[in-house]
Each structure stands twice: as C-alpha cells, then as structure tokens.
VOBA-1610 file (N, C-alpha, C; in pm, whole numbers, padded with zeros to 5 digits, always signed):
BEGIN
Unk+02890-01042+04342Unk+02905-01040+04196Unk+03008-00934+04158Unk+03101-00997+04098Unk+03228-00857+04063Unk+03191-00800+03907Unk+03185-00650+03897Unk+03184-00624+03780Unk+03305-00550+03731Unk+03300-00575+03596Unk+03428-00551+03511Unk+03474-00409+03512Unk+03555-00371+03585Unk+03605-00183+03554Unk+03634-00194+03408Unk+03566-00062+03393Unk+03589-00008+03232Unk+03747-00014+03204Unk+03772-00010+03062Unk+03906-00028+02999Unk+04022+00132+03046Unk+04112+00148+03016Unk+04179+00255+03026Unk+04127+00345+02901Unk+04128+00282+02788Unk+04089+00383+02694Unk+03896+00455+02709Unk+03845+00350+02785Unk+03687+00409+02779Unk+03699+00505+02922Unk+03816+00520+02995Unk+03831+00603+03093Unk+03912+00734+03038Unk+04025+00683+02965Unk+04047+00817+02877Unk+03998+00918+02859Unk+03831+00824+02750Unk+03761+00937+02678Unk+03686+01069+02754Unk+03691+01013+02915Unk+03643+01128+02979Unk+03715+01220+03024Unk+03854+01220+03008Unk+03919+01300+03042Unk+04020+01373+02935Unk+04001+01317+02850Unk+04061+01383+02677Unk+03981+01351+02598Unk+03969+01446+02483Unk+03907+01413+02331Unk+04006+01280+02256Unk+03981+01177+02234Unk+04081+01096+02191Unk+04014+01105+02029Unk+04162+01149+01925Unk+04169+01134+01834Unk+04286+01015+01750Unk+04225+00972+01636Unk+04238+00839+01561Unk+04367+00898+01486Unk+04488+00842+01453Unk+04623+00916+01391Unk+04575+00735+01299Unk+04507+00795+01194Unk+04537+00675+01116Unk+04392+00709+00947Unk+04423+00601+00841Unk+04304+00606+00753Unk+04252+00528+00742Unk+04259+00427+00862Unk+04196+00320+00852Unk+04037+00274+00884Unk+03984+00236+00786Unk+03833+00275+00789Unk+03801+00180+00906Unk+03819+00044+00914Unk+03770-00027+00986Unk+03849-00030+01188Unk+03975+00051+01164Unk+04030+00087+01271Unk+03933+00240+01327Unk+03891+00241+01282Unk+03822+00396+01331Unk+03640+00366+01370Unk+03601+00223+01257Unk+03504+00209+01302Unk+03484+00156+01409Unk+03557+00082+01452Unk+03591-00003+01564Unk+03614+00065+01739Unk+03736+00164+01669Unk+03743+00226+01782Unk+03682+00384+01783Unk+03621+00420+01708Unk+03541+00576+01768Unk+03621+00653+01825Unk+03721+00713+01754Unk+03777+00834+01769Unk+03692+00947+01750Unk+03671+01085+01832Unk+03580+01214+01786Unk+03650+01259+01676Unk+03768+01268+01645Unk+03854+01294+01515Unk+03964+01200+01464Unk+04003+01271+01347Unk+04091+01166+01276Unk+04142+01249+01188Unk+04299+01196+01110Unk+04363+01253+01046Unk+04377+01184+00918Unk+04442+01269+00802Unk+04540+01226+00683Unk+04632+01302+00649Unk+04739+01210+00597Unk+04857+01270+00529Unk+04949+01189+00454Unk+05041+01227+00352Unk+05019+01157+00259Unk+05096+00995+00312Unk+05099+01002+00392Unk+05187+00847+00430Unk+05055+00791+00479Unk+04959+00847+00548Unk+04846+00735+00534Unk+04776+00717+00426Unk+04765+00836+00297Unk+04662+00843+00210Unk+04757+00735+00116Unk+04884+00717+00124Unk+04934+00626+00021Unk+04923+00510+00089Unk+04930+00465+00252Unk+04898+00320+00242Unk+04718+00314+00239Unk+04634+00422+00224Unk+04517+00374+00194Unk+04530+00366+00043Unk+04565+00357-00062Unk+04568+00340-00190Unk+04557+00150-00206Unk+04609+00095-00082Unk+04579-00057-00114Unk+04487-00081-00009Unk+04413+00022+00076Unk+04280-00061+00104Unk+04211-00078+00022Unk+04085-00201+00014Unk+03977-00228-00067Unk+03865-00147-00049Unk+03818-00057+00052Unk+03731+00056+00081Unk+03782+00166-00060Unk+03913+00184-00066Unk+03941+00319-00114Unk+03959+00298-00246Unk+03898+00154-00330Unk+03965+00155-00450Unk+03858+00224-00528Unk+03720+00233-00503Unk+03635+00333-00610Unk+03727+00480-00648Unk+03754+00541-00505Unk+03778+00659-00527Unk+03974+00647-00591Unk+03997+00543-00598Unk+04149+00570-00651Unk+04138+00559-00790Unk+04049+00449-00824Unk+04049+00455-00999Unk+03978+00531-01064Unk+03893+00637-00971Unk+03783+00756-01033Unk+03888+00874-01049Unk+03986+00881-00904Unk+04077+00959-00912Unk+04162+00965-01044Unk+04237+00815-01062Unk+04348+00840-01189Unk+04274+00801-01356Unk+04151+00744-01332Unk+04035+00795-01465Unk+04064+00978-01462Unk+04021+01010-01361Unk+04048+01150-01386Unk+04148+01246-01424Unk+04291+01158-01354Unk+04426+01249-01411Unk+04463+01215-01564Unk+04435+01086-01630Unk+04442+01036-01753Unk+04349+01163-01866Unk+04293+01156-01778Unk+04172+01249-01918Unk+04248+01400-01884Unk+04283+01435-01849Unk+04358+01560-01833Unk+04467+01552-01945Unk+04468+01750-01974Unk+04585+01745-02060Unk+04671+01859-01965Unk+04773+01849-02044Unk+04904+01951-01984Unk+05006+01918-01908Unk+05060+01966-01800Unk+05211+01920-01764Unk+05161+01788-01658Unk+05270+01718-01701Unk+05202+01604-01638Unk+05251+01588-01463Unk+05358+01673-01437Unk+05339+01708-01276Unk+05233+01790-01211Unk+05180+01894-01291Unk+05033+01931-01201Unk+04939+01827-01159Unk+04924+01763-01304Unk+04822+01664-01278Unk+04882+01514-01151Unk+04964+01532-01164Unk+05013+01423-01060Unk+04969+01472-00915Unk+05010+01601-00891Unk+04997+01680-00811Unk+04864+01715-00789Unk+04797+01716-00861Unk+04650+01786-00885Unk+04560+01648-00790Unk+04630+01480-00840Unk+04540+01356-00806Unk+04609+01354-00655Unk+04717+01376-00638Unk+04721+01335-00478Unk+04674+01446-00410Unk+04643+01552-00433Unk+04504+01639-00352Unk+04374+01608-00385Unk+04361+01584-00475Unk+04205+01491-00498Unk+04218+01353-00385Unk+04292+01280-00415Unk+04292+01182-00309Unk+04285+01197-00206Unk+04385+01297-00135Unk+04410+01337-00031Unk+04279+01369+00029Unk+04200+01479-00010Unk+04066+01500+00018Unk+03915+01405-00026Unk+03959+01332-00090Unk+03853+01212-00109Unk+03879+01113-00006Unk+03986+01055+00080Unk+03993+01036+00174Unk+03962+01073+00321Unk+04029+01210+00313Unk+03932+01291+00415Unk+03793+01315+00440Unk+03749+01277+00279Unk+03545+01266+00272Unk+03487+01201+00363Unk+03560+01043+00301Unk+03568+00955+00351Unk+03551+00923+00526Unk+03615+00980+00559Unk+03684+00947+00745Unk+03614+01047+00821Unk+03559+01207+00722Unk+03484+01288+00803Unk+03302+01221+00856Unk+03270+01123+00748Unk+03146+01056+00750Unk+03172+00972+00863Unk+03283+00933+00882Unk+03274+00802+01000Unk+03306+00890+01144Unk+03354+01024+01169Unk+03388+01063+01319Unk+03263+01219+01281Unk+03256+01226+01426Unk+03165+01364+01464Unk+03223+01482+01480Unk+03359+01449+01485Unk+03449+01576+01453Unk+03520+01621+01355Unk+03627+01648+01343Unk+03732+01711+01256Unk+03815+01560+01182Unk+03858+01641+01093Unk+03983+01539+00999Unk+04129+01668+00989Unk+04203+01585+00997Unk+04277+01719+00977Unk+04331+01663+00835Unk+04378+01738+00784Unk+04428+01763+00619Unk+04548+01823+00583Unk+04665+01735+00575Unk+04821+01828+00560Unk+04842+01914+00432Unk+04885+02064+00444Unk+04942+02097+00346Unk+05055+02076+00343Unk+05083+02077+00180Unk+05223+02001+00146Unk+05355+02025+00253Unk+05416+01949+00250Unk+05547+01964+00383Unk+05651+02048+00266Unk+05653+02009+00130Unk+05764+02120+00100Unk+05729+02258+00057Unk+05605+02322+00132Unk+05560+02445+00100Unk+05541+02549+00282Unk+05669+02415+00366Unk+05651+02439+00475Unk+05744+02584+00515Unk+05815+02677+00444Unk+05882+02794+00465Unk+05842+02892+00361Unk+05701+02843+00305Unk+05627+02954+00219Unk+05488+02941+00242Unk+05472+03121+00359Unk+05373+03141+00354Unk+05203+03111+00285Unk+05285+03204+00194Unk+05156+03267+00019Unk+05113+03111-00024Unk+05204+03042-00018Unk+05195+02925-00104Unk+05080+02801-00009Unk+05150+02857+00121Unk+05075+02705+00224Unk+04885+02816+00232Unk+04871+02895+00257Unk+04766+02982+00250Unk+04686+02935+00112Unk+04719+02939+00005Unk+04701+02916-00114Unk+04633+02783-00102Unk+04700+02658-00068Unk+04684+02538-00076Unk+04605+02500+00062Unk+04555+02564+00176Unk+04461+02556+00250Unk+04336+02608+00227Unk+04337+02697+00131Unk+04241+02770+00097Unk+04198+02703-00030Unk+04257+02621-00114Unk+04192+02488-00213Unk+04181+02385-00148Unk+04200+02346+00010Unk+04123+02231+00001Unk+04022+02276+00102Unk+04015+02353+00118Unk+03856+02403+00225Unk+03758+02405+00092Unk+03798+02467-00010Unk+03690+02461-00133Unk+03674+02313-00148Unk+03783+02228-00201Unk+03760+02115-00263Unk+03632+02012-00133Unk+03683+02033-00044Unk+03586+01969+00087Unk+03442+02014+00070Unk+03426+02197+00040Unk+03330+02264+00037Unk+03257+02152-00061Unk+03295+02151-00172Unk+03243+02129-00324Unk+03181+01908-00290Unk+03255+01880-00191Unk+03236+01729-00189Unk+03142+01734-00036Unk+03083+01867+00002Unk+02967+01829+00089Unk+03038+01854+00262Unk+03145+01882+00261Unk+03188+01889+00363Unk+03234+02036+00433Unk+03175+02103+00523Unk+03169+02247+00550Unk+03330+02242+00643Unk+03342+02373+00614Unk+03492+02387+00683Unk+03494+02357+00829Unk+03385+02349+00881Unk+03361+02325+01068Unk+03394+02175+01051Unk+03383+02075+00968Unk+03483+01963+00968Unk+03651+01909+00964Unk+03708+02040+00919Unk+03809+02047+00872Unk+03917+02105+00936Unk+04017+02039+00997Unk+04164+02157+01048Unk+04237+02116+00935Unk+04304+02242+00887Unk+04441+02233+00831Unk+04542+02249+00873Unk+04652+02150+00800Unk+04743+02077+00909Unk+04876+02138+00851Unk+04969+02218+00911Unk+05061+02305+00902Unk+05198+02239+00967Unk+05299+02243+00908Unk+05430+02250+01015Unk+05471+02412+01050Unk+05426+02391+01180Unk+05486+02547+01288Unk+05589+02603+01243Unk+05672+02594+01098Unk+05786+02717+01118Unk+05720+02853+01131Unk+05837+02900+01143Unk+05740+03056+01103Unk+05640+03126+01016Unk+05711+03065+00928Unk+05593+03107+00803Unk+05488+03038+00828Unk+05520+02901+00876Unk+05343+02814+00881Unk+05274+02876+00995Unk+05359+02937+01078Unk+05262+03017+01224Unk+05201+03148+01178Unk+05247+03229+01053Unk+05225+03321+00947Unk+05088+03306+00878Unk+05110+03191+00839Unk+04974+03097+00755Unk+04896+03129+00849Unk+04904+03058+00957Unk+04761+02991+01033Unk+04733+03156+01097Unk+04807+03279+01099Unk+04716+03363+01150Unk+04649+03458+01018Unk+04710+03403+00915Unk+04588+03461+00803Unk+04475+03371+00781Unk+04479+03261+00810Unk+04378+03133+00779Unk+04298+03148+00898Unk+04276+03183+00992Unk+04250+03157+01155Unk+04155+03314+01136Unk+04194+03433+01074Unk+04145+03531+01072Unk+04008+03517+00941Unk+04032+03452+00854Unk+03967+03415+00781Unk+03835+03307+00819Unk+03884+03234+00935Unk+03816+03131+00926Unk+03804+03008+00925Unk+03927+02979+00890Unk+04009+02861+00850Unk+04098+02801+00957Unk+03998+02653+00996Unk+04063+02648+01138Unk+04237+02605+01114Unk+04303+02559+01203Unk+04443+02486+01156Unk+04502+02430+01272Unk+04585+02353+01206Unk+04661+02228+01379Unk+04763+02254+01316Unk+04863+02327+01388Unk+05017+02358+01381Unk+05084+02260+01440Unk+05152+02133+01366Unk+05206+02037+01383Unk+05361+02061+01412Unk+05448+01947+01484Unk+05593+01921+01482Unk+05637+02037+01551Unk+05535+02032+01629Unk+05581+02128+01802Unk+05688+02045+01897Unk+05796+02150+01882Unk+05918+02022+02003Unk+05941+02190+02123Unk+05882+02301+02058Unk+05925+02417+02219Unk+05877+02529+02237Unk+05869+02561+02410Unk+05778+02666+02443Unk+05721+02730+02314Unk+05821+02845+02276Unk+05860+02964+02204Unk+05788+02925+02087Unk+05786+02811+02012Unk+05694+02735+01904Unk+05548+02755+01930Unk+05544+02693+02049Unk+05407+02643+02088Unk+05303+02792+02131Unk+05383+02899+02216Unk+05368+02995+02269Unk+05288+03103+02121Unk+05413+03090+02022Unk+05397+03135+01903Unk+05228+03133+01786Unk+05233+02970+01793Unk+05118+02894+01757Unk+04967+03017+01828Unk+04986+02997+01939Unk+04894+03028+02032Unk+04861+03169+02007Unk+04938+03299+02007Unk+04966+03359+01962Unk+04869+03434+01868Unk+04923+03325+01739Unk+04839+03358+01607Unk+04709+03322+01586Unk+04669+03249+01705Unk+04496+03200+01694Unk+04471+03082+01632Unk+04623+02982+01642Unk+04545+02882+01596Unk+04471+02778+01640Unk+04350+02728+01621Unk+04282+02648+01703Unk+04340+02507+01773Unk+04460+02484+01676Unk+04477+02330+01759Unk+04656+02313+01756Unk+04753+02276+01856Unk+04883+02208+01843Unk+04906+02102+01846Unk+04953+02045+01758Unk+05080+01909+01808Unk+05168+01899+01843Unk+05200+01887+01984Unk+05360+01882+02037Unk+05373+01720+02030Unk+05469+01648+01988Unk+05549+01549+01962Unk+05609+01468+02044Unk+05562+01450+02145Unk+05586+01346+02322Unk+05720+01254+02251Unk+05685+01161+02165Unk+05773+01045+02138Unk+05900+01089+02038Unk+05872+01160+01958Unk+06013+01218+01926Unk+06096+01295+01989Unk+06012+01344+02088Unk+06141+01415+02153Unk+06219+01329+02235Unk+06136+01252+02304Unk+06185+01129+02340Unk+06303+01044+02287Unk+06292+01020+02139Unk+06351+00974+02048Unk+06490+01061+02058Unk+06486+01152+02033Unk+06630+01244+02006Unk+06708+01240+02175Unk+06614+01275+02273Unk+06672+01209+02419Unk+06786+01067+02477Unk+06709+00984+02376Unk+06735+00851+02399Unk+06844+00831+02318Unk+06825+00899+02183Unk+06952+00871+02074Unk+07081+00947+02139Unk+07034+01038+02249Unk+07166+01114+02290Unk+07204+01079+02429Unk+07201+00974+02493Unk+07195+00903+02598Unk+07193+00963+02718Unk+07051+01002+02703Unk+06978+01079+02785Unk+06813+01039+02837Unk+06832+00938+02845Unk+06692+00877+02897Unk+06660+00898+03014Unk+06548+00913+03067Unk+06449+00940+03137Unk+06448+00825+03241Unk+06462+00858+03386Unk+06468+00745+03489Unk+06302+00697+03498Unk+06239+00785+03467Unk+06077+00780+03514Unk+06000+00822+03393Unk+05866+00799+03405Unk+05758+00830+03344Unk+05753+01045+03338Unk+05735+01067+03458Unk+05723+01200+03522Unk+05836+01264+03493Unk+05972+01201+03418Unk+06083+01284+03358Unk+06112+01241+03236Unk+06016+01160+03137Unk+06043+01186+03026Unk+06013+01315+02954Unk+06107+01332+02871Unk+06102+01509+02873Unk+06006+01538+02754Unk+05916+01477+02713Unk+05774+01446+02580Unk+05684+01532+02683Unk+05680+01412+02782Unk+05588+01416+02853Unk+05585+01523+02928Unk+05696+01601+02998Unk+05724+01747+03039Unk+05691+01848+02976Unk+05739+01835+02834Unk+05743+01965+02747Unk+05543+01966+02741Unk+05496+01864+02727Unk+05350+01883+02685Unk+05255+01937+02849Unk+05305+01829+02930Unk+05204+01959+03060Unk+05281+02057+03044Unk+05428+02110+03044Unk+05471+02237+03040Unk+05344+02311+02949Unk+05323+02280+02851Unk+05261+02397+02767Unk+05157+02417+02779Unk+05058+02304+02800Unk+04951+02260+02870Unk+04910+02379+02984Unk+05014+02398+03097Unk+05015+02502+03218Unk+04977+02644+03185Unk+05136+02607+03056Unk+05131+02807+03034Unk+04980+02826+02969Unk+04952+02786+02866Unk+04812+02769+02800Unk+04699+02825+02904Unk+04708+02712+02980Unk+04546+02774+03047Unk+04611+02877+03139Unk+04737+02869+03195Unk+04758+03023+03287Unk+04684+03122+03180Unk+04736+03143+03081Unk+04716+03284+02992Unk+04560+03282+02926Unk+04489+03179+02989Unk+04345+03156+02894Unk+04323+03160+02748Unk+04459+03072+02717Unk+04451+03037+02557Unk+04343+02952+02509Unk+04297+02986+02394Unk+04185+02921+02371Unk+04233+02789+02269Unk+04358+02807+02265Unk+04459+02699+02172Unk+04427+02544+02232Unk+04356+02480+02136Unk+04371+02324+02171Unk+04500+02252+02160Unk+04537+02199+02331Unk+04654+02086+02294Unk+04622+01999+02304Unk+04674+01953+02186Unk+04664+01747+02127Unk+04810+01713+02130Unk+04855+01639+02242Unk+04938+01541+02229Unk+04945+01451+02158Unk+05068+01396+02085Unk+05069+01319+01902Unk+05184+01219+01952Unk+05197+01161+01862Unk+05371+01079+01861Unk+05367+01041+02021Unk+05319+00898+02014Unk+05359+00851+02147Unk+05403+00740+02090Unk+05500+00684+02219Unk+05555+00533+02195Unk+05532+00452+02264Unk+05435+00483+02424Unk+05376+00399+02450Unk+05249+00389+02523Unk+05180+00320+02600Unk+05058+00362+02642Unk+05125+00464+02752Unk+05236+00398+02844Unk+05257+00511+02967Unk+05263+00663+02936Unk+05292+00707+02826Unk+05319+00847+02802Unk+05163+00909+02777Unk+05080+00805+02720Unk+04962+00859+02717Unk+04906+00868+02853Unk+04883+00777+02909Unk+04861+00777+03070Unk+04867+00889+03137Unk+05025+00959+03138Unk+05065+01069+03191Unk+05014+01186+03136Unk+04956+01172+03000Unk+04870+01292+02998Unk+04759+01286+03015Unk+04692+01201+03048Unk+04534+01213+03077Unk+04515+01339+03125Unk+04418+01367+03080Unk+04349+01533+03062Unk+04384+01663+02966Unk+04528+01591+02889Unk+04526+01675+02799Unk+04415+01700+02693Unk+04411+01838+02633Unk+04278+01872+02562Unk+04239+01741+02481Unk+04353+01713+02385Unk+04272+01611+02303Unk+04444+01509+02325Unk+04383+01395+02300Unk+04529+01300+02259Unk+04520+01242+02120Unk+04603+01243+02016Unk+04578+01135+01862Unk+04640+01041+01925Unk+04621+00935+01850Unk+04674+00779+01910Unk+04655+00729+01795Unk+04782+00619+01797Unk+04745+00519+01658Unk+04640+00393+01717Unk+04612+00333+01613Unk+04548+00241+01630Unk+04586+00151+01735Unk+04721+00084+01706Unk+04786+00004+01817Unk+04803+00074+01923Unk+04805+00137+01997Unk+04855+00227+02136Unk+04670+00219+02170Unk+04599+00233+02095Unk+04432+00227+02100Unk+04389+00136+02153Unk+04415+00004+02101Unk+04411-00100+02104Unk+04399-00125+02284Unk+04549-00139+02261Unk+04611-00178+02411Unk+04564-00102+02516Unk+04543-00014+02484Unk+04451+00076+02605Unk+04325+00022+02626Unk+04282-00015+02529Unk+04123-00078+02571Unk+04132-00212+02572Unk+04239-00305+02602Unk+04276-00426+02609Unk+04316-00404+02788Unk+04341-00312+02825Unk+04408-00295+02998Unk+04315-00243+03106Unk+04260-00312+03201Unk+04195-00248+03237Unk+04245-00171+03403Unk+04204-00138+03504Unk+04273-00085+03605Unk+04289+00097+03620Unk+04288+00168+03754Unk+04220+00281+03748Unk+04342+00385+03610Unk+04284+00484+03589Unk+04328+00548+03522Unk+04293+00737+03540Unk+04420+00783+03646Unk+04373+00896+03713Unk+04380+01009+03627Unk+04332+01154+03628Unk+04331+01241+03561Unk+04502+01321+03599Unk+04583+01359+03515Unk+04695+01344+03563Unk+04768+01529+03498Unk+04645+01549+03417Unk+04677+01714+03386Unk+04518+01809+03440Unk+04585+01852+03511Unk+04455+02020+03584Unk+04464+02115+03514Unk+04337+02187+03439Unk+04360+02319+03390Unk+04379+02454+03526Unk+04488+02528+03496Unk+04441+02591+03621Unk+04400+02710+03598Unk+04325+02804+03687Unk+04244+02894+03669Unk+04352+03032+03560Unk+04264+03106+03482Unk+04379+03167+03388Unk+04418+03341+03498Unk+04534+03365+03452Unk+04559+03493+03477Unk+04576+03569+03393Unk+04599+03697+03454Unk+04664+03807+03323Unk+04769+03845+03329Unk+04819+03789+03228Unk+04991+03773+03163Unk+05016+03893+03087Unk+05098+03972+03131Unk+05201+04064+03070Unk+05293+04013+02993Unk+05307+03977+02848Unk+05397+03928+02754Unk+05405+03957+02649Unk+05546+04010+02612Unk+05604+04037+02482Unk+05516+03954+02399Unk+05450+03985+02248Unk+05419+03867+02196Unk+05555+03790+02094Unk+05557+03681+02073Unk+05660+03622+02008Unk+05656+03708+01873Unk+05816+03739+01828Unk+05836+03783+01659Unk+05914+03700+01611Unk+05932+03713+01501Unk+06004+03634+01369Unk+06164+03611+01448Unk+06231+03725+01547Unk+06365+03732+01533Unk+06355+03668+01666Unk+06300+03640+01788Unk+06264+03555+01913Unk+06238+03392+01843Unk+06129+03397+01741Unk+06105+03284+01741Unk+06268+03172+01718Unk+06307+03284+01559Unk+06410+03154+01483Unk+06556+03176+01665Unk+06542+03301+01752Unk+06693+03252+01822Unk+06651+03132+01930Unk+06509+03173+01952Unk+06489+03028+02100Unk+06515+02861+02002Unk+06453+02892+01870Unk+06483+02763+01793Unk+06649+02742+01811Unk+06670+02825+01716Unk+06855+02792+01721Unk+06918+02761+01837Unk+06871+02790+01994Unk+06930+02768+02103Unk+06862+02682+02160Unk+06775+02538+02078Unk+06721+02432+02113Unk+06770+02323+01972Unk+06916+02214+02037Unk+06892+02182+01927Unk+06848+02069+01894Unk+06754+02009+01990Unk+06650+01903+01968Unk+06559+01951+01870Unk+06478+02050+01910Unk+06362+02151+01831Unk+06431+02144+01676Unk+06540+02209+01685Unk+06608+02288+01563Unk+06586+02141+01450Unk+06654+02023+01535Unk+06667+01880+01456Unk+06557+01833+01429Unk+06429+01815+01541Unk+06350+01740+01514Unk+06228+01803+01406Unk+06207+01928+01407Unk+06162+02023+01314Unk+06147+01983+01179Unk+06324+02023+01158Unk+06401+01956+01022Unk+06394+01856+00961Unk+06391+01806+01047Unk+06380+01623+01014Unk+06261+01555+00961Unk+06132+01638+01061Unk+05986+01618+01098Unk+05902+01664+00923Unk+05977+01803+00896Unk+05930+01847+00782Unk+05978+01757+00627Unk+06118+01719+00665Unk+06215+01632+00571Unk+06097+01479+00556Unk+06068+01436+00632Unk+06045+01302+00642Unk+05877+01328+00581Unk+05806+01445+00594Unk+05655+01440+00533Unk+05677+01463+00398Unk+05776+01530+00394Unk+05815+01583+00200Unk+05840+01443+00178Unk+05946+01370+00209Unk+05964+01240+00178Unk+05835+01115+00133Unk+05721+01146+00230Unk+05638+01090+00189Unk+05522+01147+00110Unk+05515+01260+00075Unk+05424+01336-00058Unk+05510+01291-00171Unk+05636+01281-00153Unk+05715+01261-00287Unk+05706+01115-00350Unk+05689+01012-00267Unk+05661+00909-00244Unk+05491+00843-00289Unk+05409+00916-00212Unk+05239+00913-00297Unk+05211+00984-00447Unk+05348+01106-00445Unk+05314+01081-00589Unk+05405+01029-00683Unk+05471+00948-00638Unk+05540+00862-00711Unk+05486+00753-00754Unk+05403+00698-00657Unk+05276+00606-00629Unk+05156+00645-00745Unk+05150+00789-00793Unk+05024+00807-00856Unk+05109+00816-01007Unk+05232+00836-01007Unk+05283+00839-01129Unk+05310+00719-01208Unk+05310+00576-01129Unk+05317+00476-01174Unk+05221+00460-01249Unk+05108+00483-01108Unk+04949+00443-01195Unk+04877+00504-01310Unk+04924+00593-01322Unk+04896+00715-01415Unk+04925+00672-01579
//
C-alpha cells in the first residue's frame, strides 16, 4: 500500500514559521499561516472584498460625520481601516499581523514613533494586545532609530526592504524583533542588469538571506529572519529553515500542490562572541551608498508603498 508523502508546504512548516503576505480572508483560512500581514496595497484591494464591507461603510459613516480638514480625516479612515483589517486577520492566525507605518514618514523618526505608537493604542482599544502586533517600518536610518525607541518601549517591529549586511546588521543592532530581506527584488535588479544567476545556490536573494541568516546566529541575535519577496517556489526551497518565510498565496498554493522530499537547507550555527564596532548613522548611509542595488531598491521599495497609501486614500476620498 503506497502512502502519499506530505506536500512541500506541510514540510516547510517544520522547518520555518510560514507567514501569509496577503488580506485575504479566505486565502488564510485555507491555508493557516502562524502570521499575516497588511499594507495599504492589500488593505485597498480588501476594500472590494465582501467580508470587509461592514467595516468599510462603518469606517466612511465615520469619516462623513467628522468635521475639519478633510485630509486628516481621509487620513484618519485609512488607519482606521488599516487596523480594522488587521482586527480582522489577527482573529484568524495565532500569531502576529504586521501593520505598516506610513512609507512617506519613512526618513522621520518622531513622526514613524508617533504613528506606531497610535496604532498599538488603536489595536489596544479594538481588543487586540500589542503581543499580536509587529510594526512594520522601512529600515532607513531613521526607521532603524524608530524601532530602537519602540523595541525599548515594547513595541515589537519588522524592519522591512532589507537588500544589505550593514542594513540588516543595523536592524539587529537596535533590537528589533523581526527583518525582511527581499530575495526576489534583489533578484529583480540582478536580472534587469544582466546578471542572472546560473543556479538556485547563486541567486544572489537567496545568498544575501543565508548570508545574514549565518552572521545572526554567529553573534546570537535574537533578531527574527523572515524571508519576503519571492518569485518562485525554488527560492523558497533554498531557504528552508529560515526563521520565518511570508509567502503569497500563490507561491502557497503551489507548494502544497508539489509533493517530493523537501530538505532543511539553512543550519543555525552555534553563536560566538563577536567583537564589533556597532553600526552608526555615518557607516550605515556609506555601506548604502557603496551598494547600488540596496541604494535603488530601498528607494524604489519606499517610493512604490507611498505610491500605494496615496492611492487607498484616494480610494477613501472618492468614497467619502
């Protein structure tokens, strides 16, 4: 009698935390991610799921009855949304949601601190304790600034649109609990510069993330790495055993559509004690400037989330 080997993705789960990169209620019920994310490019295509329409017309009932400038209040409903969504998705996983602060408040400190510290309340106030919650940062400096006043406070955070060491090293550094290094965009900027990868084991996504992965547990960082931005199942493959992996739905899918062995392909190795400068402000921005994948994909990474906050509330200004 032959029995069926488990899928790649139900082999995954024992060797990474697999988290859900999506707001999709019925994609998450389906597949059981321990965590899950939002930001405003998913919270605006959840505005036309049928799950999310109570809370969208309670939402802009609510910005209507408001008086005063009518960009706060625009502003005011896509953080209400934003976190009524996150309500939402924290009820369906046993772990974390992560929660973006705004991308154009990504080279001000005071300001991203400010706006992590209203939606840990707003979560507080809708039943949800901050041990549910990472806040979701882009790593410039100032956001690596943020997360070690937020991190000292209490306030966990995932320092996103990690493309190098000196970034990632940085992150770690300041205590923040979780990274995203970016496998498929870096990839992306590789490929656009005709520089592709003969192999799996030299795509340079997939390098830069065990690279950091190594230094990490050499130094007994207590920094969670989550590998993000993949483009295909193989890149996930190659990290099996990273701390956690996000995955979209489709890359989800197909993993638990394939079945066949699926080896553990990252070792933590035992930690040492590292003698190291810690990273400063004037190290961080020259290793950036003398990376100019990092320098681009950064830029771009932060450009393209502003693009879509500007966009959801453009979305709430219609409705409004």
């Amino acid at each position: 009698m032959s029995t069926v080997s488990p899928s790649k993705l139900t082999q995954l789960r024992d060797l990474s935390i697999v988290v859900a990169d999506t707001g999709d209620v019925e994609a998450i019920k389906r597949l059981q991610p321990v965590d899950c994310t939002t930001n405003p490019t998913l919270v605006k295509k959840a505005l036309d799921l049928p799950v999310y329409a109570d809370l969208i017309e309670r939402e802009l009932a609510w910005g209507r009855a408001q008086q005063g400038e009518r960009e706060a209040i625009v502003e005011a409903v896509a953080d209400r949304l934003t976190v009524g969504v996150g309500t939402l998705l924290s009820s369906l996983v046993p772990g974390r949601v992560s929660t973006e602060v705004d991308a154009d408040l990504a080279h001000d400190t005071a300001a991203t601190v400010a706006k992590a510290r209203q939606f840990i309340a707003m979560y507080a106030a809708a039943g949800v304790p901050r041990s549910k919650v990472l806040i979701k940062i882009a790593a410039t400096w100032e956001g690596v600034e943020a997360a070690r006043q937020l991190q000292a406070e209490g306030i966990d955070c995932n320092l996103t649109l990690i493309f190098n060491p000196t970034q990632a090293l940085a992150c770690s550094e300041a205590g923040a609990f979780l990274i995203s290094p970016f496998v498929g965009r870096i990839l992306d900027w590789y490929v656009a510069n005709d520089q592709a990868p003969a192999s799996i084991d030299e795509d340079p996504g997939v390098v830069f993330v065990r690279g950091v992965y190594a230094e990490f547990k050499r130094r007994g960082s207590p920094t969670v790495v989550m590998g993000a931005s993949f483009r295909s199942t193989a890149q996930i493959e190659a990290l099996a055993g990273c701390d956690r992996l996000t995955i979209s739905p489709d890359l989800l899918e197909k993993l638990d559509a394939e079945q066949g062995e699926l080896p553990r392909r990252l070792v933590a190795v035992a930690p040492e004690t590292v003698q190291a400068t810690p990273v400063d402000a004037a190290r961080f921005a020259a290793d950036l400037a003398a990376d100019p994948m990092a320098t681009e994909k950064l830029a771009t990474g932060i450009d393209a989330f502003a693009k879509d906050l500007d966009a959801l509330r453009q979305t709430i200004r219609t409705r409004l």
